[in-house]
N, C-alpha and C positions, 0 to 999 in steps of 0.2 A: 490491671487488665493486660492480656498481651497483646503486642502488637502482629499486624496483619503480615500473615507468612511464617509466625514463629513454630518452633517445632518440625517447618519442614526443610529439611536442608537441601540444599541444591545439590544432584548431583553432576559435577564435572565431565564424566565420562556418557552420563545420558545427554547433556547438550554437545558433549563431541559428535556423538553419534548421529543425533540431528541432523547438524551442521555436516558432514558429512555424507548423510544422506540426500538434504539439500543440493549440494554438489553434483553428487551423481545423476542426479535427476534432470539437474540443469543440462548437464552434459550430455545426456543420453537424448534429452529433446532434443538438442542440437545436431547429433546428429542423425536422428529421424527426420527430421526437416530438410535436412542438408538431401538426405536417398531421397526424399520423396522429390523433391525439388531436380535433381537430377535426374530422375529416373523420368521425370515430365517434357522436361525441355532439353537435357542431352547439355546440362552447363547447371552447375553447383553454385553460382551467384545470379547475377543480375542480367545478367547479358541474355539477349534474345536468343530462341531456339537457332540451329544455325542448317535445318535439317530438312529435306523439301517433304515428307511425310503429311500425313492429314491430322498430325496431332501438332506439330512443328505450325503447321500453318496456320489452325485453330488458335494456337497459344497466340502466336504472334499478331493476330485478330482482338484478340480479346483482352488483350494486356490492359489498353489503354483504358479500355472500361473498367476493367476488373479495381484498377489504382483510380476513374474517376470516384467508382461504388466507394471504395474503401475511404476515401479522403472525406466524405459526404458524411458516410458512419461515422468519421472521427471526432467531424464537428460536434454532430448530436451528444458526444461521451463527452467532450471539452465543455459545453454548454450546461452540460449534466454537473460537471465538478465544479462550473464555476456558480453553479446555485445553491450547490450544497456548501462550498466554500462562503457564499453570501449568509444560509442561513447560522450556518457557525458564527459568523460573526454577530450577527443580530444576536442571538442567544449568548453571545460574550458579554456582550453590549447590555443585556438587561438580567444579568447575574447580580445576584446583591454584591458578588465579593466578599472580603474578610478573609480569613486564612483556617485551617483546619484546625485545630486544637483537642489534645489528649485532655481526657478528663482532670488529668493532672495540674495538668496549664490554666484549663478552665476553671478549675476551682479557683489558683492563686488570680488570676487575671479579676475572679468576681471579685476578691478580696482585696486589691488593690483599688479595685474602684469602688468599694463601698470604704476605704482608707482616705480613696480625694475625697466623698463627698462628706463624710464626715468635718473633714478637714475646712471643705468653704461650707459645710451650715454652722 
């Protein structure tokens, strides 16, 4: 029987490509976020607007909220992984176990133990 994957070979230059595309992706959010973020508050990190305008003022208003909302939401997702985290375990916990075996193995394995019991009758 063959084993699981055989036949298809991995090709190196399509997981380059991935992987590479990956990257660019990442990079390119980054710096979409970086404009927008800028283009909002007139400062590309963390620092408060520094700008007397009605959207400078706005931001500077709402900060505090927006990071209370956000910390609130974060709980709820931490809550969330740490149940599904619980229920993995339970489900670990009431696996019978044993280990995977190729028919190969299963066959000699039968055979060794119809070799003990033989042996103690």
């Amino acid at each position: 029987m063959p084993t699981p994957g055989a036949g298809h070979a991995a090709s190196p230059s399509l997981a380059l490509a991935a992987m590479m595309f990956a990257v660019a992706m990442t990079f390119i959010d980054q710096t979409i976020v970086r404009d927008v973020t800028e283009a909002i508050t007139g400062n590309a990190d963390t620092r408060a607007p520094t700008g007397d305008g009605a959207l400078a003022t706005t931001v500077r208003e709402a900060m505090p909220g927006i990071r209370r909302d956000f910390t609130e939401a974060d709980q709820w997702v931490f809550y969330g992984m740490a149940v599904a985290l619980a229920l993995g375990y339970c489900c670990a916990l009431r696996h019978p176990g044993g280990r995977a075996a190729t028919p190969s193995t299963r066959a000699a394995d039968e055979a060794a133990d119809a070799a003990a019991d033989e042996d103690r009758g």
